[in-house]
C-alpha positions in Angstrom: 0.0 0.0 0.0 1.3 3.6 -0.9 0.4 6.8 0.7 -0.4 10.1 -1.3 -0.5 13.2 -0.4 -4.5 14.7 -1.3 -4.1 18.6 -0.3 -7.8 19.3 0.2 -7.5 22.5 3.0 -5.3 25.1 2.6 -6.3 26.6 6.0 -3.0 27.0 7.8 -1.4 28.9 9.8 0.1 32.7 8.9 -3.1 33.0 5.9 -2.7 33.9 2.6 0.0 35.5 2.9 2.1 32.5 4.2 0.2 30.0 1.6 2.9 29.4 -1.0 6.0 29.2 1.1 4.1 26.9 3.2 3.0 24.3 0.3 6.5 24.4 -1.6 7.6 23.3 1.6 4.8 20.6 2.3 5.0 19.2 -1.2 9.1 19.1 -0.6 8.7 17.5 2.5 6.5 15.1 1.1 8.6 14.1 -1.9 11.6 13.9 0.9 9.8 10.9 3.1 9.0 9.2 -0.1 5.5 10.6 -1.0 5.2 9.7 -4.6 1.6 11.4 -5.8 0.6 14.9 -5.2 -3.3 15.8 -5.2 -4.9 18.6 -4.8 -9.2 19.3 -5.2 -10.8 20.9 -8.0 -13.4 22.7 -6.5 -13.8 26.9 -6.4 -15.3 27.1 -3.2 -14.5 24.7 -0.4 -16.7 21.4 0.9 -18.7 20.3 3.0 -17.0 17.9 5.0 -14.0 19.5 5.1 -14.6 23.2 6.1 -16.8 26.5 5.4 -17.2 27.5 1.7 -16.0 30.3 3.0 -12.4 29.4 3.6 -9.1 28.8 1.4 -9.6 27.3 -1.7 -6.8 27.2 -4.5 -7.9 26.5 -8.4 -6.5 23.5 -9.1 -4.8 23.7 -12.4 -2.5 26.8 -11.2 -1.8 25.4 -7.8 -0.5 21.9 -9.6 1.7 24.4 -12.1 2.9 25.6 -8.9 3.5 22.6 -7.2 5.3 21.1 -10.1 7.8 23.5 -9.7 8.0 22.5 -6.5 8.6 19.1 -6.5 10.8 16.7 -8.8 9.5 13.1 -9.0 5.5 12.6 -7.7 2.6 12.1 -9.9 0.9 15.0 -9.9 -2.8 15.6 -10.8 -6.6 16.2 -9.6 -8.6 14.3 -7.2 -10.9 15.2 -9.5 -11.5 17.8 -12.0 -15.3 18.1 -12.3 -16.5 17.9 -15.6 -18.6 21.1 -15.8 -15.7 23.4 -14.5 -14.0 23.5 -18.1 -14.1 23.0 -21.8 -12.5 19.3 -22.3 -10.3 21.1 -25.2 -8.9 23.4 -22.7 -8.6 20.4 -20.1 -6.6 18.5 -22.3 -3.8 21.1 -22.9 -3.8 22.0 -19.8 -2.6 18.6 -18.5 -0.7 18.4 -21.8 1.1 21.5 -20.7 1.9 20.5 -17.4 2.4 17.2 -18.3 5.6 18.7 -20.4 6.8 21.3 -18.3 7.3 18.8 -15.4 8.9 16.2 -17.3 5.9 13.7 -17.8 4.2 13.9 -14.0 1.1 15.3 -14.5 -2.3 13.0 -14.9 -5.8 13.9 -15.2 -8.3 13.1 -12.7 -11.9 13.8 -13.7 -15.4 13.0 -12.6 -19.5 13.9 -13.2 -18.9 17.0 -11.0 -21.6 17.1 -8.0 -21.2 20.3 -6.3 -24.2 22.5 -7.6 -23.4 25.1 -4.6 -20.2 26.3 -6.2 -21.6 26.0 -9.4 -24.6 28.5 -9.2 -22.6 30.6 -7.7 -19.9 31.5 -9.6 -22.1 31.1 -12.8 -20.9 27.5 -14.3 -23.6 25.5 -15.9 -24.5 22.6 -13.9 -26.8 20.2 -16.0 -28.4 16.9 -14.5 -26.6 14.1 -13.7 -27.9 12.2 -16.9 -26.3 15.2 -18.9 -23.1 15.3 -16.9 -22.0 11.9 -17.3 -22.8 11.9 -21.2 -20.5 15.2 -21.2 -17.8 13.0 -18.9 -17.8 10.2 -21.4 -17.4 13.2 -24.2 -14.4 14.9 -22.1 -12.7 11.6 -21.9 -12.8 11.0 -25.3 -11.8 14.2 -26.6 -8.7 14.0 -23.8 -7.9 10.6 -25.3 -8.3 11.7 -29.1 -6.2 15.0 -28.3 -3.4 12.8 -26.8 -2.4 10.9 -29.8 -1.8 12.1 -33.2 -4.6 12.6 -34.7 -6.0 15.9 -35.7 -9.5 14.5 -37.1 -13.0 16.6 -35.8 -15.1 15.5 -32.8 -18.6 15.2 -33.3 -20.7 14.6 -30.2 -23.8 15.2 -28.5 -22.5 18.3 -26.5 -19.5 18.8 -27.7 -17.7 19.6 -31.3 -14.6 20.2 -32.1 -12.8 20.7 -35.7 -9.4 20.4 -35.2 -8.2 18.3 -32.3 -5.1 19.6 -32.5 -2.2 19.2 -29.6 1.3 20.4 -29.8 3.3 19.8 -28.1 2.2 16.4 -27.1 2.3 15.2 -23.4 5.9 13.2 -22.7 3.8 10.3 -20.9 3.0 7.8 -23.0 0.8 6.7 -24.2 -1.0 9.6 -22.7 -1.3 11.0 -19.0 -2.1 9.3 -15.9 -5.9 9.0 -16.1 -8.2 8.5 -13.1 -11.9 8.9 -13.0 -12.8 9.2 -9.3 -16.5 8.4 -8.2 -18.1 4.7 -7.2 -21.2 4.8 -9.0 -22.1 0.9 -10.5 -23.9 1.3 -13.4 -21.5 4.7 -15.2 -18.7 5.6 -13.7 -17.1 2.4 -12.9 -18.3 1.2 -16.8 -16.7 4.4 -17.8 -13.0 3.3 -15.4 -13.1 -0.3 -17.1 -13.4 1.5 -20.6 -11.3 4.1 -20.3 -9.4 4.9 -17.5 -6.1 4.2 -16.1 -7.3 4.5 -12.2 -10.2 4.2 -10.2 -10.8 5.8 -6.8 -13.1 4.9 -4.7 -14.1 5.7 -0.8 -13.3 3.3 1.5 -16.4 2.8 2.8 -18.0 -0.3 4.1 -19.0 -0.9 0.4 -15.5 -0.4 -1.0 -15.1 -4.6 -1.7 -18.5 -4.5 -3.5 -17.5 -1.7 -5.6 -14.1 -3.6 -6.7 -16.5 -6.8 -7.6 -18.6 -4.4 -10.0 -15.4 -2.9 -11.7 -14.3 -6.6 -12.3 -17.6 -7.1 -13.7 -17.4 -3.9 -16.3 -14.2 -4.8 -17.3 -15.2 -8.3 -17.9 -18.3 -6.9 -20.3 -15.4 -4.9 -21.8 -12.9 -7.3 -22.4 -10.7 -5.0 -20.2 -7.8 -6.5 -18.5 -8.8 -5.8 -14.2 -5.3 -6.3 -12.8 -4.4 -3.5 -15.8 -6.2 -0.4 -13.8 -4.9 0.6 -10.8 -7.2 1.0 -7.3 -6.9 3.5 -4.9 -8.9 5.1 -2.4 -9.2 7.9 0.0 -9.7 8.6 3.6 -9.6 11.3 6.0 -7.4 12.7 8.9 -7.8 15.4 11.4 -6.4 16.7 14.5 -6.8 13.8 16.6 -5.8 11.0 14.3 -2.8 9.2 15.0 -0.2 6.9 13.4 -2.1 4.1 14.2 -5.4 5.0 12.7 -3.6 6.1 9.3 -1.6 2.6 9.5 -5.1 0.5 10.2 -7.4 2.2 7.8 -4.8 2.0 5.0 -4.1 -1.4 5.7 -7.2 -2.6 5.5 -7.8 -0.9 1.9 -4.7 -3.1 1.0 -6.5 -6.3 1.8 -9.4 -5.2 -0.2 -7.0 -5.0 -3.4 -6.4 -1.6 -3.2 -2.8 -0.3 -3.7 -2.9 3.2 -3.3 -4.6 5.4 -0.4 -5.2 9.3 -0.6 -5.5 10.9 2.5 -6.4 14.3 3.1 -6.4 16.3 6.5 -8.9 18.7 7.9 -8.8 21.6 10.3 -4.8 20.3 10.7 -3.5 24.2 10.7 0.1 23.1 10.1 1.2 20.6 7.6 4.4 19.5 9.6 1.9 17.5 11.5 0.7 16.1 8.0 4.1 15.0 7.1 5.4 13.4 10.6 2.0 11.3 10.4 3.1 9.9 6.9 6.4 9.9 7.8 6.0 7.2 10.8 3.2 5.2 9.2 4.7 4.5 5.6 7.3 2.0 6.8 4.3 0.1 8.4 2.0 -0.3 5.5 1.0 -3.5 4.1 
């Protein structure tokens, strides 16, 4: 089992003013005990469940540019770009771009989008779920289709394009890192075994079931299971200690999983994030 690093609050000590000195150091640190995936939210506003929308919240695609120049060797992406939040042309170079300018590191994670909070508003479109999953499936294949050589148009329900056009082309081959994060039987984990590279799933009570229905997708798509890698993600807060981080991940392993995101919340400042990893890695399954 292998612990990432999922930066989901940015509420530290010192503000806004002390915000980037303090993650270049975190993501440093990290990378320095062995941390080998960075992730950070794509949301505008923050979550419920983690804090007040009212409190730090960093777009995702400049904080990663940031953090790539940060950092040297971790996989780098979203835990997950919602699909609403940008046009998938735009998505695709963006992760292209970043994908090049830190050496090949930087993957795409992407799901249906749910938060309709944020969405009304700061004036994004938020269609129903039906809609949101047909755009996914679009957005994934416009990704994939702008990550290879071909230049031909893209004619879909919601989206067209004329010219899928990407230069440069993303170093990783034979494209980016892509995870679609969500458990939801009947699309999203149809749309991993099709598509994706990575699944990520909450490691809920349910997590085992949800494994048994992406075996089943990817058996209905003649899709190779042991080819797509599981990970999950859990939480930590002020009062959890080695020993929870070390059980709960643990656990995940026995399931199949191999990787485990955790995020912290209301932990003001991220040395205590990094000690925590530090001590439980060398105990993980």
């Amino acid at each position: 089992m292998e612990l990432a690093l999922h930066i989901a609050d940015f509420t530290w000590s010192g503000g806004a003013p002390a915000l980037g000195p303090a993650l270049a150091k975190h993501v440093r640190d990290a990378e320095a005990i062995g941390v080998r995936r960075i992730s950070v939210m794509d949301h505008f506003w923050q979550i419920r469940g983690v804090g007040p929308a009212e409190t730090e919240m960093l777009e995702a695609y400049s904080a990663l540019g940031f953090i790539a120049a940060h950092t040297e060797t971790a996989l780098l992406h979203t835990l997950v770009t919602g699909v609403t939040y940008r046009e998938p042309a735009l998505l695709a170079k963006a992760v292209t771009t970043l994908n090049v300018l830190a050496g090949g590191r930087v993957g795409l994670g992407i799901g249906a989008a749910w938060n309709d909070e944020e969405s009304d508003g700061l004036g994004f479109e938020f269609p129903p779920t039906a809609e949101r999953f047909e755009r996914l499936e679009e957005t994934i294949r416009i990704c994939l289709q702008m990550w290879t050589d071909s230049e031909e148009p893209f004619n879909g329900k919601h989206y067209q394009l004329g010219r899928t056009l990407n230069s440069p082309q993303s170093l990783s081959q034979p494209h980016p890192y892509l995870m679609i994060g969500g458990s939801g039987e009947k699309k999203t984990l149809r749309l991993v075994a099709q598509y994706a590279d990575a699944c990520n799933i909450f490691g809920g009570p349910d997590a085992a079931h949800k494994l048994d229905v992406l075996r089943a997708h990817c058996d209905t798509v003649g899709r190779d299971y042991d080819e797509i890698d599981k990970t999950t993600i859990f939480r930590i807060d002020p009062d959890s200690t080695v020993d929870d981080i070390v059980t709960t991940a643990n656990s995940m392993a026995e399931l199949g999983f191999t990787s485990a995101y955790v995020y912290a919340s209301g932990i003001t400042e991220p040395q205590r994030i990094i000690d925590l990893f530090d001590d439980a890695i060398p105990r993980l399954h």
